[in-house]
N, C-alpha and C positions, 0 to 999 in steps of 0.2 A: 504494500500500500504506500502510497506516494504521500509525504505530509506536505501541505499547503502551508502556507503564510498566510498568515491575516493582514492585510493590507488598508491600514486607514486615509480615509479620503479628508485631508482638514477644510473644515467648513470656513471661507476667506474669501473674499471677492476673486473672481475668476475673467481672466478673460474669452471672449468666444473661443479662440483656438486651443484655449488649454480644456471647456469641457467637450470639446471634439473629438480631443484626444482622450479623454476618458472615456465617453461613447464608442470610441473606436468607429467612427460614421464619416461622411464625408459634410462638406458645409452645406451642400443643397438638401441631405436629409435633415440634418440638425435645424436647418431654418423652416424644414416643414414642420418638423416635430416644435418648435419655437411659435409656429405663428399658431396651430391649436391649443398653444396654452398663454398666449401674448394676454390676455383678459386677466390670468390669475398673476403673472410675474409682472406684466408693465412694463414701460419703457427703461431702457438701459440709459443711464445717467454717465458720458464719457466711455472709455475702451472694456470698463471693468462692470459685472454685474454685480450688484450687494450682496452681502452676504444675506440677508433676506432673500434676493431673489433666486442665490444661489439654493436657499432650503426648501425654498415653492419647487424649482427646476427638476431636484432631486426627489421633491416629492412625488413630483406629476410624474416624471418620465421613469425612477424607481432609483439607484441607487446603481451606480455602475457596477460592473460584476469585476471587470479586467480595465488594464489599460498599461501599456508602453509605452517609455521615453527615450 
């Protein structure tokens, strides 16, 4: 049996391209998946999303499983 790591995602304002990256998606999915939840997260204030909307984002969309850097 293979042991996993526990890999914590820190809750901190993010840029698009960094939750991209944890999505593992490209930017035209990420912006579909973005504009049916734009009503609960709201507009992006500068390059970085709040950490508020960072926890609406992760809630809606769920909690990234994987991600590489």
């Amino acid at each position: 049996m293979e042991n996993s790591e526990k890999v914590t995602i820190e809750l901190k304002p993010y840029l698009t391209k960094e939750l991209i990256k944890f999505y593992q998606v490209t930017y035209p999915t990420f912006a579909k998946w973005m504009k049916g939840i734009e009503d609960k997260v709201g507009k992006r204030v500068g390059a970085y999303w709040s950490v508020k909307q960072v926890e609406i984002i992760f809630k809606e969309l769920g909690m990234p499983k994987t991600y590489s850097f």
